[in-house]
N, C-alpha and C positions, 0 to 999 in steps of 0.2 A: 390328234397327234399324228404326223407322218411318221411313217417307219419303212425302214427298208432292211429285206432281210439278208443279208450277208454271210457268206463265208465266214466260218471265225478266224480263217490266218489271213483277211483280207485287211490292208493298210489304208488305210483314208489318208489322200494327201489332200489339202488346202492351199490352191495358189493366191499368193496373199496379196497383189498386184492383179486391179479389176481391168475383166477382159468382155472384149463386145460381144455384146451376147446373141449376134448375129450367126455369129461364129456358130459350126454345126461340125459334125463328126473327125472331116481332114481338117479343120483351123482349130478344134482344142486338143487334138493327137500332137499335131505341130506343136502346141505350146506345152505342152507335156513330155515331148521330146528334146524341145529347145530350150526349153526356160523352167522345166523340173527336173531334166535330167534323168527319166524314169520311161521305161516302156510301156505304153496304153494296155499294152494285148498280154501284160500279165495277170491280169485277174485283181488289180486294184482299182479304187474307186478317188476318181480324183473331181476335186471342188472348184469350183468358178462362181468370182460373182459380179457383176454388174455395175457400172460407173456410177449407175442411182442407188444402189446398195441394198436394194427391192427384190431383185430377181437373182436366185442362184442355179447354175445348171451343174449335172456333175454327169461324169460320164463313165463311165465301168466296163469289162468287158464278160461275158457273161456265158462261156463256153465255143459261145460258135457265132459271135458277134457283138457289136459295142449298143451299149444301151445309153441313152439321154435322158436324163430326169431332168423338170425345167422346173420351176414352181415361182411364185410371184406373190410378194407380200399384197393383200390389200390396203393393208395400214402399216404406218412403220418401216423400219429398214433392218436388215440383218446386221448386227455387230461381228462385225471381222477383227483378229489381231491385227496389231500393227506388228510387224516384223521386216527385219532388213535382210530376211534368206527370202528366196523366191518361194519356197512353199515350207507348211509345219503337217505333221502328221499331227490326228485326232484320233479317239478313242469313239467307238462306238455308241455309248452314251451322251458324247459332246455332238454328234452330229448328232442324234435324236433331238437334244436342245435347243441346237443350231435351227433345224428343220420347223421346231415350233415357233420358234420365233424370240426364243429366250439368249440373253448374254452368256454361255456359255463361259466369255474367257475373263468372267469376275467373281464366278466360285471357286472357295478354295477347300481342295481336298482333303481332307486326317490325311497323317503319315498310315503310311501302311504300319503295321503289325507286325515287329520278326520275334517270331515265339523261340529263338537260339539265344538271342540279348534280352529276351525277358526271365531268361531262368538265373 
């Protein structure tokens, strides 16, 4: 299983609209800027994937400069949302999912637990 180890106040965004994956440090900042709305150089980690649906890159920034993780299915393709916002944020365990190669956005969660409406 891939893992990456994160901040815990760090936000995963998901751009949900595949982007070439040519593209390297100034061409996924730019679309992070232009098309998430969202600053690169604030210490969040944001997701990219690939017109083949094979290969995702994400890029972070990591105290004192941005980092690129690239990774490549050998079999299979990554399931992405479909969404009509340009990007969704994810929860730390979705992207562990994501990373292995699992559908993610076809589990459904228990409600949470509010121990005030259960007395």
């Amino acid at each position: 299983m891939a893992m990456l180890a994160l901040p815990t106040n760090t936000k995963i965004y998901l751009a949900v609209e595949p982007v070439d994956m040519r593209k390297s440090f100034d061409g996924l900042c730019a679309i992070v800027i232009d098309n998430l709305q969202q600053n690169p150089l604030e210490g969040h980690l944001f997701l990219f994937r690939g017109k083949s649906g094979n290969r995702i890159k994400a890029l972070f920034w990591d105290r004192n400069g941005l980092v690129i993780f690239y990774k490549r299915l050998e079999k299979g393709h990554y399931k992405w949302p479909k969404n009509t916002v340009h990007s969704i944020t994810m929860t730390s365990v979705e992207l562990s999912l994501l990373l292995d190669g699992i559908d993610f956005t076809k589990l459904k969660k228990l409600p949470k637990y509010d121990a005030v409406s259960a007395l």
